[in-house]
C-alpha positions as a Markdown table, in Angstrom:
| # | Residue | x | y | z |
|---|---|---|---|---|
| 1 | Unk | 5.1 | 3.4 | 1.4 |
| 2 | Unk | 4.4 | 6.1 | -1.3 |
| 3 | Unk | 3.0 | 9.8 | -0.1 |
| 4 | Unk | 1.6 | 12.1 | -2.7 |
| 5 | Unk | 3.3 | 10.2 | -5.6 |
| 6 | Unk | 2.7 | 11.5 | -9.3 |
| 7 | Unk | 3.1 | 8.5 | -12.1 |
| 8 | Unk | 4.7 | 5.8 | -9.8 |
| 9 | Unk | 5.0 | 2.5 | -11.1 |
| 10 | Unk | 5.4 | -0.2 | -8.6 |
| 11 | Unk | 5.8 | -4.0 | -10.2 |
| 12 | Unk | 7.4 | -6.9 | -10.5 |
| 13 | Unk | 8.4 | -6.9 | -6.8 |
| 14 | Unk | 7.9 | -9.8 | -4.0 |
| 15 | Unk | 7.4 | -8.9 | -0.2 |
| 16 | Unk | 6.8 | -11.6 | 2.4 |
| 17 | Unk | 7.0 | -11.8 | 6.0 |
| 18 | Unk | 6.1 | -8.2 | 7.0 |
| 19 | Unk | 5.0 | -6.9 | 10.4 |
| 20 | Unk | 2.9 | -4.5 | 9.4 |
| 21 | Unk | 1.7 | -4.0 | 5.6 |
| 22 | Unk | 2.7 | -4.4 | 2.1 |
| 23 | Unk | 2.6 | -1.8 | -0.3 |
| 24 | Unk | 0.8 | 1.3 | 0.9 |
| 25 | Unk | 0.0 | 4.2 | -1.4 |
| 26 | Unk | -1.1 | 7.3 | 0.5 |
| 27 | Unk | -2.2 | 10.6 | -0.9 |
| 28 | Unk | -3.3 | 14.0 | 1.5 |
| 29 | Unk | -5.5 | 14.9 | -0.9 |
| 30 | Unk | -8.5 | 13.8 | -3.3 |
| 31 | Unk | -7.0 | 13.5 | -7.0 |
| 32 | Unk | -5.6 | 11.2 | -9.2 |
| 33 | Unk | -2.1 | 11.1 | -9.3 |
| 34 | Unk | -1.1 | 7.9 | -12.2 |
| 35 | Unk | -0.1 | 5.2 | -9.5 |
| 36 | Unk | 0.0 | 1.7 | -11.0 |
| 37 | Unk | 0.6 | -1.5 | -8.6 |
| 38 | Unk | 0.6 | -4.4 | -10.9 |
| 39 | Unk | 2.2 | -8.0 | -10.9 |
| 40 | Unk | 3.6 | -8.3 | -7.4 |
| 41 | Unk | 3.9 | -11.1 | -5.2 |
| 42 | Unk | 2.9 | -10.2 | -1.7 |
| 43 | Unk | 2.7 | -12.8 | 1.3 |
| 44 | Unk | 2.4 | -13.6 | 4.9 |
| 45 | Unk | 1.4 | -10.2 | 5.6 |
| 46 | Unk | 0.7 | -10.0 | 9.8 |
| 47 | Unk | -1.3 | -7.2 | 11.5 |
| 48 | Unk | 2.1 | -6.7 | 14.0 |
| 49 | Unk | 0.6 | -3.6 | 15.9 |
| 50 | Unk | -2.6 | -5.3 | 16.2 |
| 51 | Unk | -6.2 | -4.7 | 15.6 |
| 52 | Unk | -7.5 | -6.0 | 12.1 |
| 53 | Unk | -8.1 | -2.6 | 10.3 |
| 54 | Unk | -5.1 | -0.4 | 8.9 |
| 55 | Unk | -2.5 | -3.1 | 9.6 |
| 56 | Unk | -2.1 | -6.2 | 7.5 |
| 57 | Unk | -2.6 | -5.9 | 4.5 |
| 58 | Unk | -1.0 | -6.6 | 1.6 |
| 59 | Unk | -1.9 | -3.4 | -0.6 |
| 60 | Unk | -3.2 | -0.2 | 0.9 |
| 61 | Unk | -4.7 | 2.8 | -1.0 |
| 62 | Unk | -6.0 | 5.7 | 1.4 |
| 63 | Unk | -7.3 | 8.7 | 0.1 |
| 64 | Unk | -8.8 | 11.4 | 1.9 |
| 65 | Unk | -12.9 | 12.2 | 2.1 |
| 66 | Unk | -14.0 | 15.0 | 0.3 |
């Protein structure tokens, strides 16, 4: 889980199993910050607190309304 990152590069990583979500890249505020998600392996992903919206999910990106 990223907050607010500037530039970060997340790759070549494999996440399976999880109870809640994958990757999850998160800002507070509307702008771009450089975040690049590319070649990872992400699997059998469950939505462990339940419901079927924020939970999971392999990759997240959330950024705020303007």
């Amino acid at each position: 889980m990223s907050f607010d990152a500037r530039g970060l590069l997340v790759t070549r990583n494999t996440i399976q199993g999880t109870n809640d979500n994958g990757i999850e890249i998160l800002r507070t505020a509307v702008g771009d910050d450089g975040t690049l998600v590319a070649d990872n392996r992400i699997e059998d992903i469950k939505a462990g607190p339940g419901g079927s919206g924020q939970y999971g999910n392999a990759s997240t990106r959330f950024v705020p309304p303007m």
